[in-house]
C-alpha positions as a Markdown table, in Angstrom:
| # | Residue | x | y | z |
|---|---|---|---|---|
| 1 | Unk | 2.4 | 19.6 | 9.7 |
| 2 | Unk | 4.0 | 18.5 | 13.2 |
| 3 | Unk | 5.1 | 14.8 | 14.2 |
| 4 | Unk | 3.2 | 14.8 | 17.3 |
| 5 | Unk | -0.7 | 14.7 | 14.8 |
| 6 | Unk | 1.1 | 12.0 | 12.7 |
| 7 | Unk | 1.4 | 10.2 | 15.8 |
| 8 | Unk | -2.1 | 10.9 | 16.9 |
| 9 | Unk | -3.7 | 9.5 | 14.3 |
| 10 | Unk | -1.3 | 6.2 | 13.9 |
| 11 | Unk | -2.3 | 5.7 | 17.7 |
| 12 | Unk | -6.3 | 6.4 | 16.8 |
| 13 | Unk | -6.3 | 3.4 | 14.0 |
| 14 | Unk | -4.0 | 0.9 | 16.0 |
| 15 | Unk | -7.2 | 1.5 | 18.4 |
| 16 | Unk | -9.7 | 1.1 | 16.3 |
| 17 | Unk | -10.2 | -2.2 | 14.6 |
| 18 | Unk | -12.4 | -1.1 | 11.8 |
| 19 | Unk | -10.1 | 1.7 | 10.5 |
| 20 | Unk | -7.0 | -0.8 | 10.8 |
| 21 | Unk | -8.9 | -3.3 | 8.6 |
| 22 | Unk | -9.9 | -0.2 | 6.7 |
| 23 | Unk | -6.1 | 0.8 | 6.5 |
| 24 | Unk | -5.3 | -3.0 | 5.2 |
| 25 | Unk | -7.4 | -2.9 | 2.7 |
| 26 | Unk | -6.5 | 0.1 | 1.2 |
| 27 | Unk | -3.3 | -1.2 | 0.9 |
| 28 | Unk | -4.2 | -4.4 | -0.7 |
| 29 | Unk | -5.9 | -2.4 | -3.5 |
| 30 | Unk | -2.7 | 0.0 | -3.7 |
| 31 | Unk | -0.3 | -3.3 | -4.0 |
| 32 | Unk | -2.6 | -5.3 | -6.3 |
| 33 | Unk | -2.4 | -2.4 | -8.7 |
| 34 | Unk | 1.2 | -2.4 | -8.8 |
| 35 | Unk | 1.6 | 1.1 | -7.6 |
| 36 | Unk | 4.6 | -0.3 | -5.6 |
| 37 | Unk | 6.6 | -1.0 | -8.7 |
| 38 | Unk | 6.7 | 2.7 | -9.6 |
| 39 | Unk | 9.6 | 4.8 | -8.2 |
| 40 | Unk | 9.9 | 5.7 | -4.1 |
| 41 | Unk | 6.3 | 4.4 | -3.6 |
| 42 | Unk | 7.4 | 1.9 | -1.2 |
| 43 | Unk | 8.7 | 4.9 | 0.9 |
| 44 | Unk | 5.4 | 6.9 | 2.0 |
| 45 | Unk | 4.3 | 6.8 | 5.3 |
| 46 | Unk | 1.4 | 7.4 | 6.1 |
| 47 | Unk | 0.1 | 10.8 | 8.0 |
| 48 | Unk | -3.6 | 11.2 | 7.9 |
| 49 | Unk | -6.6 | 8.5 | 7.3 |
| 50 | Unk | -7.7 | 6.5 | 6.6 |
| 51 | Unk | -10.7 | 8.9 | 6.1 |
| 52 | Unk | -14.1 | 7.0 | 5.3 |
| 53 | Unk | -16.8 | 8.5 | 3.9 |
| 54 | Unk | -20.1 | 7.6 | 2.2 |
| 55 | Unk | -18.5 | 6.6 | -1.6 |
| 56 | Unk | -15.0 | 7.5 | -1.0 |
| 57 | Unk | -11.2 | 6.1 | 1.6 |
| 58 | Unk | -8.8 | 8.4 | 1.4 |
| 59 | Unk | -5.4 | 8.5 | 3.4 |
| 60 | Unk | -2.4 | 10.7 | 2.9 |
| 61 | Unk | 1.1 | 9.5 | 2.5 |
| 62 | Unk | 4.2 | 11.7 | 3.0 |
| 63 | Unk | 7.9 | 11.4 | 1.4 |
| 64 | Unk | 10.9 | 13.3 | 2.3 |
| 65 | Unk | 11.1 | 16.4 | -0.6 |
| 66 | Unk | 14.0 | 14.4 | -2.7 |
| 67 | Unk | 11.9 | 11.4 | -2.7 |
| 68 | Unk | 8.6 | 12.3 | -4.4 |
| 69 | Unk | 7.0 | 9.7 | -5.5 |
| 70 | Unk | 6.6 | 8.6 | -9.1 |
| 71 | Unk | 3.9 | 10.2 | -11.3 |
| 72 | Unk | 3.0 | 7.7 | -13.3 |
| 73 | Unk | 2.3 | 5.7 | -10.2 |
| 74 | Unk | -0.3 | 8.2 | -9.5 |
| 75 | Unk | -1.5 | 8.0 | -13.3 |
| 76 | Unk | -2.2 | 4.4 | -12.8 |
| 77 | Unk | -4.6 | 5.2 | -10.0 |
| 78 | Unk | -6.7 | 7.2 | -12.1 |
| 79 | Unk | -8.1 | 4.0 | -14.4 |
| 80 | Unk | -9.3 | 2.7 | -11.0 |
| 81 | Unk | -11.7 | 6.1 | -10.3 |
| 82 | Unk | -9.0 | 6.9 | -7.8 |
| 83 | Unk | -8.4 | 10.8 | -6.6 |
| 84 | Unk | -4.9 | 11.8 | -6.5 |
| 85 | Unk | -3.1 | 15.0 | -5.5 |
| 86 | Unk | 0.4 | 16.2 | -4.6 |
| 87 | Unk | 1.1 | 19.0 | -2.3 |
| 88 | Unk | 4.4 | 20.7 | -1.1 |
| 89 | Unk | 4.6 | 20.6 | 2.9 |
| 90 | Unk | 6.7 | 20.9 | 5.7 |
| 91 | Unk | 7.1 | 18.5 | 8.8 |
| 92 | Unk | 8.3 | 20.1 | 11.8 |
| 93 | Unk | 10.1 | 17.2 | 13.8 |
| 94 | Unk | 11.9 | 18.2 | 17.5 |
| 95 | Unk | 15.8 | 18.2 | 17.1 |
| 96 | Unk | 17.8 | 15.9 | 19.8 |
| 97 | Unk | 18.4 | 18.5 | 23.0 |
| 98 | Unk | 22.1 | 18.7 | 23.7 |
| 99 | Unk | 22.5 | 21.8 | 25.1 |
| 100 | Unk | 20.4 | 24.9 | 25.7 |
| 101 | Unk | 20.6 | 26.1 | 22.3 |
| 102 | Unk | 18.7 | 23.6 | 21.3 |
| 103 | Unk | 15.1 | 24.7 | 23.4 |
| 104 | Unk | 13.0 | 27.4 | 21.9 |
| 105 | Unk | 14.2 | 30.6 | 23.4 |
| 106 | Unk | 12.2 | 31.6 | 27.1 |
| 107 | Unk | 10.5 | 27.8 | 26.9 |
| 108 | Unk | 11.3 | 24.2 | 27.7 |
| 109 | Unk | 10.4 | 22.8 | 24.0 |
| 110 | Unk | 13.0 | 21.7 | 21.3 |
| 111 | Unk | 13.2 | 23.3 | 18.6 |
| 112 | Unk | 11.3 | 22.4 | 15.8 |
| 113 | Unk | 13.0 | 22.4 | 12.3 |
| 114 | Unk | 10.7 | 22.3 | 9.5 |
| 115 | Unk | 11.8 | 20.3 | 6.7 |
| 116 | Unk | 10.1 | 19.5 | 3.1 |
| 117 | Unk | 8.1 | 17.0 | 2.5 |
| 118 | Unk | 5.5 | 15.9 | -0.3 |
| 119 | Unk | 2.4 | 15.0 | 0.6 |
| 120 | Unk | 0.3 | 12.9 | -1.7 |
| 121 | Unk | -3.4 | 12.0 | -0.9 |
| 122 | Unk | -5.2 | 9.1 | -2.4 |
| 123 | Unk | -9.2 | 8.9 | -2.2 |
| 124 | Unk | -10.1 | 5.7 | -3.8 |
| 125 | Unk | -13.7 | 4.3 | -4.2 |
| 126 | Unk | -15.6 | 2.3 | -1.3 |
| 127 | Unk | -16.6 | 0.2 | -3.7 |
| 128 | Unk | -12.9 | -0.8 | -5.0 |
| 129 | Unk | -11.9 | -1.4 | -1.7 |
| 130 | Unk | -15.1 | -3.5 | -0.6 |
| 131 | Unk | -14.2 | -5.5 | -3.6 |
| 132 | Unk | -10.5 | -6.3 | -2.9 |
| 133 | Unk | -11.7 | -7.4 | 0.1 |
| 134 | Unk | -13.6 | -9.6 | -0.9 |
| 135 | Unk | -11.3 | -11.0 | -3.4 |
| 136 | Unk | -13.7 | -10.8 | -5.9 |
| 137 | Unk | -12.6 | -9.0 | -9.6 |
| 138 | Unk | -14.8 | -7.9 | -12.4 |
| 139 | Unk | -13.4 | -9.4 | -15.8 |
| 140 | Unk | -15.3 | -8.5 | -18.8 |
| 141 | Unk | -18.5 | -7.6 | -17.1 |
| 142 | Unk | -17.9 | -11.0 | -15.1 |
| 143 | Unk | -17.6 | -11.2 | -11.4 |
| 144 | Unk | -14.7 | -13.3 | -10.5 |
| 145 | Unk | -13.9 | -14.7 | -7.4 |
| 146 | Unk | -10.1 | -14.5 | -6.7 |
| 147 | Unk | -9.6 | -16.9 | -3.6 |
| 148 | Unk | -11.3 | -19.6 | -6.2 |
| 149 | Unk | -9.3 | -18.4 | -8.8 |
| 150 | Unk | -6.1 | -18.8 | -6.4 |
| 151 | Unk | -7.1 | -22.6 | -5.1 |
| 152 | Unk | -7.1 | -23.6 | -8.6 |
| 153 | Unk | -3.7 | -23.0 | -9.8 |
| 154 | Unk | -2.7 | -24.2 | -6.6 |
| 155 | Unk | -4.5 | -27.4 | -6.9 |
| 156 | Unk | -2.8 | -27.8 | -10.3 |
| 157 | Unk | 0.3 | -27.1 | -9.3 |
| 158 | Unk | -0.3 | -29.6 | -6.5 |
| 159 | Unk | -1.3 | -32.0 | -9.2 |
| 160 | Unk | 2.2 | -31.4 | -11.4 |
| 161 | Unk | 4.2 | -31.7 | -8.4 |
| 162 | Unk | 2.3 | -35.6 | -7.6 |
| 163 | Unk | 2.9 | -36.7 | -11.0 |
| 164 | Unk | 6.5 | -35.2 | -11.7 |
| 165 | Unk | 7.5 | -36.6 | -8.2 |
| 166 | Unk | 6.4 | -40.2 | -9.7 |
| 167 | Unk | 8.0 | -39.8 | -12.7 |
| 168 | Unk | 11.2 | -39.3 | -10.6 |
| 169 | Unk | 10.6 | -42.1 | -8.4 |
| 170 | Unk | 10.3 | -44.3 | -11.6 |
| 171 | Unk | 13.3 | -42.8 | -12.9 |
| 172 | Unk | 11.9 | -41.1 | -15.7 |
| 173 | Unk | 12.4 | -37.4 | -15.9 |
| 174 | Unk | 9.3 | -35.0 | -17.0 |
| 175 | Unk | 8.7 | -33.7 | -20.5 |
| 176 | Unk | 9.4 | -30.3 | -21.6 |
| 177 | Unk | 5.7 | -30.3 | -22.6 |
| 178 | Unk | 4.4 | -32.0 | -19.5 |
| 179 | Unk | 5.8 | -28.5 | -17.5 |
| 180 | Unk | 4.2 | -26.0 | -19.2 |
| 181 | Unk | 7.7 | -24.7 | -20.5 |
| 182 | Unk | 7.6 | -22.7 | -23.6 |
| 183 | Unk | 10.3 | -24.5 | -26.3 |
């Protein structure tokens, strides 16, 4: 794999709104599974995708060799219908020209180290992706809408803040049992 595809294809989505929204989303899924709690996660970057087809978004993430991923990070995505694989790679990346010894010998092109990588690629379900997007969940064969979900508790905690802010305006400090706190 060389630097100069992975650059390709970063510029191809940052011009093309409906892969970047694409891209986001498939994020949104990855982080609201918690696959970012699990070991060097947070350190892919991504090298090819996303790639949309009929039932299936899949994108390939790369980490340096001594970083794979976590596993079990990939376990996860398989309760969700997801696809994972791991592959060994290489990525050859231009060294810094200081002298002449650093061109390819009878050209003007750097050099091109290769150095290991791991590539992992991750094909989830349209469907799963349509669905974060919406911000609807299904809970116990029920469809849920999260952004009503979400302007609940925060009208709640709205409501505790109004009535533990008079309480401290009367002088009277909040119950234990008013907070919610477990004794």
């Amino acid at each position: 794999m060389e630097l100069k595809n992975v650059i390709k294809n970063i510029k191809t989505i940052h011009m093309t709104d409906s892969l970047l929204s694409t891209l986001i989303n498939f994020e949104r899924v990855l982080n609201n599974i918690d696959l970012y709690a699990f070991k060097n996660w947070k350190k892919g970057e991504l090298v090819q995708g996303p790639d949309v087809k009929k039932h299936w978004v899949s994108c390939t993430f790369m980490w340096p060799y001594k970083d794979m991923p976590d596993p079990d990070g990939g376990k996860r995505l398989l309760g969700y219908n997801a696809i994972v694989t791991y592959q060994k790679d290489t990525l050859k990346t231009p060294v810094k020209i200081t002298s002449n010894d650093d061109f390819e010998p009878g050209t003007r092109k750097a050099k091109l180290p290769e150095d290991p990588v791991w590539l992992v690629t991750i094909r989830l379900p349209k469907e799963l992706i349509d669905d974060t997007a919406k911000g609807s969940i299904e809970l116990e064969g029920k469809v849920i809408d999260t952004k009503e979900v979400e302007e609940t508790e925060q009208e709640n905690i709205d409501d505790l803040s109004s009535h533990d802010a008079n309480k401290v305006d009367e002088g009277i400090a909040p119950e234990a049992d008013e907070l919610d706190l477990e004794l």
